[in-house]
Backbone as numpy.savetxt, mean C-alpha at the origin, in Angstrom:
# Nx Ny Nz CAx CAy CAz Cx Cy Cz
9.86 9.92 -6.20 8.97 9.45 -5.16 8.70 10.59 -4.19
7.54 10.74 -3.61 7.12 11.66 -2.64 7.80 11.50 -1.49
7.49 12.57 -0.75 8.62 12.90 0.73 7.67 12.05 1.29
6.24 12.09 1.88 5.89 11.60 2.80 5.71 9.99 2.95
5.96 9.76 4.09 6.05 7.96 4.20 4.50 7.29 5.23
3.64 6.98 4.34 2.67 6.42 5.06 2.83 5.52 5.79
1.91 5.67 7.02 1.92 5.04 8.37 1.41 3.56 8.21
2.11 2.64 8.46 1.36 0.87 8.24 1.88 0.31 9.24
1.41 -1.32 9.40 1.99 -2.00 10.37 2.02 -3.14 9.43
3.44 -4.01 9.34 3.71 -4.67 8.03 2.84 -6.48 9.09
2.09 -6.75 8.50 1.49 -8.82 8.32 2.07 -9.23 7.45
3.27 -10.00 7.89 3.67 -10.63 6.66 2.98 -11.97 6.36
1.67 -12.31 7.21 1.12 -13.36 6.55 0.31 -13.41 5.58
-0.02 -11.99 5.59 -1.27 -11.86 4.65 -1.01 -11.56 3.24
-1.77 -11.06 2.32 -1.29 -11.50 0.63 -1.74 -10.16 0.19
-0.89 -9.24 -0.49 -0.79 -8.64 -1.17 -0.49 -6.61 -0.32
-1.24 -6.10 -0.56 -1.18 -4.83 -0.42 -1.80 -5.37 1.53
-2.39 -6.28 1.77 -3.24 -6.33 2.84 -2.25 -6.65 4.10
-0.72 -7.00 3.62 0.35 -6.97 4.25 0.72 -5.86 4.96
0.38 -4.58 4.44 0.36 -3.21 5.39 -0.70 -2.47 5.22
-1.72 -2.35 4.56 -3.13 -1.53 5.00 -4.08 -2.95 5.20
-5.24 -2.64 5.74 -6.65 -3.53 6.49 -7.16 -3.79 4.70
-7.56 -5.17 4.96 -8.88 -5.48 4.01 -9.25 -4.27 3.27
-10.22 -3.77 4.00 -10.97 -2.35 3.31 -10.11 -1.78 3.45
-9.02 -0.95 3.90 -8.06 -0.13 3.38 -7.59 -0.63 1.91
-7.32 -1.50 1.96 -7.03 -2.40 0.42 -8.04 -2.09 -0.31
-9.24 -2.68 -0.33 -10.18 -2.20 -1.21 -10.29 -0.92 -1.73
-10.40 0.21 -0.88 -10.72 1.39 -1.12 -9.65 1.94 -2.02
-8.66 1.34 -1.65 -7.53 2.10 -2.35 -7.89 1.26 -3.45
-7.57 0.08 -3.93 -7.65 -0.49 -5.57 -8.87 0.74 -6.08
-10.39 0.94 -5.62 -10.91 1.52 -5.83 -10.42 3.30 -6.43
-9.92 3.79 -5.41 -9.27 5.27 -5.46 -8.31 5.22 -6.45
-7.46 4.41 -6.71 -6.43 4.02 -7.40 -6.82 4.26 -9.17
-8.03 3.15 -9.12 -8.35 3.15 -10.41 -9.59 3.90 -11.17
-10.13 4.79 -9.84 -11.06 5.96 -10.08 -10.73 7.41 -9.20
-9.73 8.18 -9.79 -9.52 9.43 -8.96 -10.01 10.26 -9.98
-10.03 11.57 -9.93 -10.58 11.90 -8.17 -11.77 11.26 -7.94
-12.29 10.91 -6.40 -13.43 10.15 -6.07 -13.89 10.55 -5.12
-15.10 10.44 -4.55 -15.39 10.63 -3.24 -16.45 9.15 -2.36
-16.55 9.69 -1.26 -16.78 8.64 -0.67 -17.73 7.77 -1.32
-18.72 8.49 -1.77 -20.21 8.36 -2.33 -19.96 7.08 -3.25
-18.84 8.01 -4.22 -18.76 7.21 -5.19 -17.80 5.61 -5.25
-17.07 5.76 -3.80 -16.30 4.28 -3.54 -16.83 3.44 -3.11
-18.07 4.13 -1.95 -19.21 3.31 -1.29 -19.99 2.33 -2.52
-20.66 3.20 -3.34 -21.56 2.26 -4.13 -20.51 0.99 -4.78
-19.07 1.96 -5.53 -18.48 0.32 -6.05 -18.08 -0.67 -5.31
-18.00 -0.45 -3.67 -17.67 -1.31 -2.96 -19.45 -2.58 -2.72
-20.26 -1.25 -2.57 -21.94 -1.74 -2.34 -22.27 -2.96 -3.43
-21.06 -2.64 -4.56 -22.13 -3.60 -5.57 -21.56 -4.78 -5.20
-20.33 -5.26 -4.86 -19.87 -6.22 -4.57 -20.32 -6.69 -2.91
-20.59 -6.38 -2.02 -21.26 -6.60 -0.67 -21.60 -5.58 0.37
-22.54 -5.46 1.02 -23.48 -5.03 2.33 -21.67 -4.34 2.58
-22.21 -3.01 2.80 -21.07 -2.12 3.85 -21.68 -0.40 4.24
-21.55 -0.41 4.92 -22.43 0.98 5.59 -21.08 1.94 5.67
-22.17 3.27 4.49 -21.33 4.39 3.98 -20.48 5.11 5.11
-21.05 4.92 6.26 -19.86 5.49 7.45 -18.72 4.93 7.89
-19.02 3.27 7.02 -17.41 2.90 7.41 -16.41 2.93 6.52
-17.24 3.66 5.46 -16.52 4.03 4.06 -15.92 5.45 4.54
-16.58 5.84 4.96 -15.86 7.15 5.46 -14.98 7.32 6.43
-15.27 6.38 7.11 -14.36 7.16 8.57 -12.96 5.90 7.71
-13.04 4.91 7.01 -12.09 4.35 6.88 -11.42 5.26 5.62
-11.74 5.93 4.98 -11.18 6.62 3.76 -10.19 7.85 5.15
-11.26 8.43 5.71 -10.78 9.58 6.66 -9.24 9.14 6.97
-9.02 7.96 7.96 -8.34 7.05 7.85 -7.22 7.35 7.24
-7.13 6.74 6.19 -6.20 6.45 4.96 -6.09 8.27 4.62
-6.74 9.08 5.01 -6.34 10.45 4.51 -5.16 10.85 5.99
-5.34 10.85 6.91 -4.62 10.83 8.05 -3.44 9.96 8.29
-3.12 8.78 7.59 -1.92 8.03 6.86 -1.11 8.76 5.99
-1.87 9.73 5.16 -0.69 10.04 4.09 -1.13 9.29 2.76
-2.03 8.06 2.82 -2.10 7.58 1.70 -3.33 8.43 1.00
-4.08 8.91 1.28 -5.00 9.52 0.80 -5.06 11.07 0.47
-5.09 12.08 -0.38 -5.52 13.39 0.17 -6.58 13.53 -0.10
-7.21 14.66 0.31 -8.40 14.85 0.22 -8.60 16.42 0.39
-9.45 17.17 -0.26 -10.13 18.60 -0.35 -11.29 18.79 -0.68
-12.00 19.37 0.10 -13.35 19.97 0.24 -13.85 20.57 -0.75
-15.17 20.02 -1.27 -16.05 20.49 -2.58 -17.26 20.73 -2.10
-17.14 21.78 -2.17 -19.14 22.33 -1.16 -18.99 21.39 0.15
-19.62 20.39 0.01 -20.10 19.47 1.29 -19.32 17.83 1.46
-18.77 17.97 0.43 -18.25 16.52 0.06 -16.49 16.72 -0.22
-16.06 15.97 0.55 -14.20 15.87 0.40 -14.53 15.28 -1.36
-13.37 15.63 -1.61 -12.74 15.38 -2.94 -11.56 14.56 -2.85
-11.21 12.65 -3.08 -10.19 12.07 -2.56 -8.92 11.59 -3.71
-8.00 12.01 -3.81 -7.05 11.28 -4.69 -6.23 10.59 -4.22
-5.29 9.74 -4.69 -3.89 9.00 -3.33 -2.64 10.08 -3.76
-2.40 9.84 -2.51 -1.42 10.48 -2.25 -0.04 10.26 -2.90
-0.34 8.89 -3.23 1.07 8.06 -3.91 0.33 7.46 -4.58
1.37 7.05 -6.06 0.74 6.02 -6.58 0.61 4.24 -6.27
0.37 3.80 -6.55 0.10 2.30 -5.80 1.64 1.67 -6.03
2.71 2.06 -7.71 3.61 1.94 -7.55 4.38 2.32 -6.67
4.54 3.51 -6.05 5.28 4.75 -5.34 5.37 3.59 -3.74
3.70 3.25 -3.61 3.51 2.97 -2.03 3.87 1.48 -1.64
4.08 0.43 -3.14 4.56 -0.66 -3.01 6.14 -0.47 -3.27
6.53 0.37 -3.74 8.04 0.69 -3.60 7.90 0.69 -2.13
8.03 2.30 -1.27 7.76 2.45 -0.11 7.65 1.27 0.77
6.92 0.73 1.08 6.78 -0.92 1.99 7.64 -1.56 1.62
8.40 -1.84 0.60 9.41 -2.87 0.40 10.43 -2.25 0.87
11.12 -0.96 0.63 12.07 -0.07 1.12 12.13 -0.49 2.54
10.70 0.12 3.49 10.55 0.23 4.66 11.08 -1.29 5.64
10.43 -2.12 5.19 10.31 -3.56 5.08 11.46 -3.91 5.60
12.47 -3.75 4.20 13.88 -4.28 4.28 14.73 -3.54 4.92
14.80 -1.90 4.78 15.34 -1.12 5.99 15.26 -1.90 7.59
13.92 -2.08 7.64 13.87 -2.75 9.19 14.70 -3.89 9.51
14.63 -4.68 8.41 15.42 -5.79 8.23 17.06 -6.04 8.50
17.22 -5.18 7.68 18.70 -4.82 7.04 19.29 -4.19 8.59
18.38 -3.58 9.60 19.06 -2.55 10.12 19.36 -3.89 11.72
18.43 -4.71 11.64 18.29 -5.87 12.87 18.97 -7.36 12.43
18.60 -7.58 11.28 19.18 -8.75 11.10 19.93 -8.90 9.36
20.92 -7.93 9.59 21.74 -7.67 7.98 22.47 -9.14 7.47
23.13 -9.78 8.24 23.51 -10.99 7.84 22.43 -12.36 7.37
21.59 -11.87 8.52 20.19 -13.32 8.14 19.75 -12.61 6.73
19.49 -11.62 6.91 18.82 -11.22 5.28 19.00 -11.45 4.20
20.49 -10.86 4.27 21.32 -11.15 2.86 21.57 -12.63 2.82
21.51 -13.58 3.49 21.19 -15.01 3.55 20.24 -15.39 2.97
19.37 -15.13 3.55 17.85 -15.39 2.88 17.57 -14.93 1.54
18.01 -13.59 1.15 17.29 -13.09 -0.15 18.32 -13.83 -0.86
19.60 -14.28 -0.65 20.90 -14.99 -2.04 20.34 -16.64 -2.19
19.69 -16.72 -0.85 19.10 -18.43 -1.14 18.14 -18.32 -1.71
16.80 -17.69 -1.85 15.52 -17.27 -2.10 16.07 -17.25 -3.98
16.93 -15.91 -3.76 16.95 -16.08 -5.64 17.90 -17.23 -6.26
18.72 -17.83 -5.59 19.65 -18.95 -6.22 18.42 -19.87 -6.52
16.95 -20.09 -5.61 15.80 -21.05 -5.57 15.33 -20.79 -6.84
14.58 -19.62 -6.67 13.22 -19.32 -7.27 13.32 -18.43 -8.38
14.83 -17.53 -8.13 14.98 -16.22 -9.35 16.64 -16.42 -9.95
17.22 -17.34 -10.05 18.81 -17.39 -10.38 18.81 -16.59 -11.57
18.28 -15.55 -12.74 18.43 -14.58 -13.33 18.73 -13.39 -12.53
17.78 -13.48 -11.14 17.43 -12.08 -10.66 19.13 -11.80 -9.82
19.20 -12.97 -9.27 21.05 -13.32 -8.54 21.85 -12.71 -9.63
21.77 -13.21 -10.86 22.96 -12.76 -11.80 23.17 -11.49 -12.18
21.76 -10.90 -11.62 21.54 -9.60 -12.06 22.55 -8.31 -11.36
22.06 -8.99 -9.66 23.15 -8.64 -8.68 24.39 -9.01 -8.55
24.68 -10.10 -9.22 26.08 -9.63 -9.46 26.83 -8.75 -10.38
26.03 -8.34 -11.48 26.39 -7.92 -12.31 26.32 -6.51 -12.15
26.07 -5.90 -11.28 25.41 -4.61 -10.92 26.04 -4.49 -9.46
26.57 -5.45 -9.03 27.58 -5.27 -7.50 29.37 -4.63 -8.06
């Protein structure tokens, strides 16, 4: 995994990757993700075909995500050149790490509560797993 740790603010109400990057941060990245290298031009239109969005907020929000860490980006004549910085595995590792670090470091007893009830519920393989590996 890469050294650098991108900058988020964790919603745990929201669903999926949109839990620590914005809507369109989400988008762009599935986008970047599954077309690198890319540039704005070219995230704008696949975002365009699916709905109305003006190429400057494609940009300044990619800019964005390059100033996070999740993005890099290098200059081609006139046009940045964008890849991620991490892979989407790497950065959903990362958030869960981060996540539970925070967790672990404020409320270590509620946690480990919660995640042994959570898998005795929903994952009693995933429990056996940890014991077997404790």
């Amino acid at each position: 995994m890469q050294s650098h740790k991108p900058e988020f603010r964790f919603k745990p109400a929201e669903g999926g990757l949109v839990k620590v990057l914005g809507p369109l941060e989400t988008e762009i990245m599935q986008v970047v993700w599954d077309d690198q290298p890319t540039t704005v031009k070219k995230v704008h239109r696949a975002l365009q075909a699916k709905r109305e969005i003006a190429y400057t907020t494609v940009m300044t929000t990619m800019t964005r995500l390059a100033e996070k860490g999740v993005l890099s980006r290098l200059r081609e004549g006139l046009a940045y050149v964008y890849t991620p910085a991490i892979t989407k595995r790497e950065f959903e590792a990362t958030m869960v790490q981060r996540v539970l670090d925070g967790l672990m470091d404020d409320y270590r007893e509620e946690t480990i509560t919660y995640l042994v009830d959570y898998l005795t519920k929903h994952h009693p393989d995933q429990l056996e797993r940890l014991r077997k590996a404790a």
